[in-house]
C-alpha angles and dihedrals in degrees: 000000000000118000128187116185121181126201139170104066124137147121128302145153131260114287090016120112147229139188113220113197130202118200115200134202143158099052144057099283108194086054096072143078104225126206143207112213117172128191126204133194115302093348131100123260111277131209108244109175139344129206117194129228122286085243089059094041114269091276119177132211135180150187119270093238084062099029095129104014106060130046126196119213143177134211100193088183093057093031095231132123117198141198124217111198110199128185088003124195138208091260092058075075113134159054114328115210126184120220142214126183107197128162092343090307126118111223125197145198122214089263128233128240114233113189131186127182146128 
C-alpha cells in the first residue's frame, strides 16, 4: 500500500532553516510527480513545490510566497523527496503534508508542524 512518512519539522526563528523529508513506498516512486502542501491555522491547504517524475526531468516548480527560499528535490534511488526551507518567516507557520497523485487518487503523509517565531 502507499506510504508516505514525513519527517524533519520543528520549531525555528526567523531567517533560520529546516529540511523536511518525505519516504515513499508502495508504489512505483520515480513515476510520480510528488508534491509539498502545507496547512496553517484556520486556512486551507496550500500547494508549496512540485517536482516532476524522473521520466519529465525532475523539474521543480514552486509557489510564488517560497520561489526562492525554498527547493524541492528527489533521490529516486532512496525514494525520498525533500524540502529545504531557507530564510523562513512566521507565516511559513503549519502543518507540512507530502503528496502523491497516483491513478486519479490523492495520497498523504501525517504531516509535520514547522514553526518559526521569534
Amino acid at each position: 500500500q502507499v506510504q508516505l512518512v514525513e519527517s524533519g519539522g520543528g520549531s525555528v526563528q526567523p531567517g533560520g532553516s529546516l529540511r523536511l523529508s518525505c519516504a515513499a513506498s508502495g508504489f512505483t516512486f520515480r513515476s510520480v510527480f510528488m508534491r509539498w502542501y502545507r496547512q496553517a491555522p484556520g486556512k486551507e491547504r496550500e500547494l508549496v513545490a512540485t517536482v516532476t517524475s524522473a521520466g519529465t526531468g525532475g523539474s521543480a516548480s514552486y509557489a510564488d510566497s517560497v520561489k526562492g527560499r525554498f527547493t524541492i528535490s528527489r533521490d529516486n534511488a532512496k525514494k525520498t523527496v525533500y524540502l529545504q526551507m531557507n530564510s523562513l518567516k512566521v507565516e511559513d507557520t503549519a502543518v507540512y503534508y507530502c503528496n502523491a497523485f497516483i491513478l486519479l487518487r490523492d495520497y498523504w503523509g501525517q504531516g509535520t508542524q514547522v514553526t518559526v517565531s521569534s
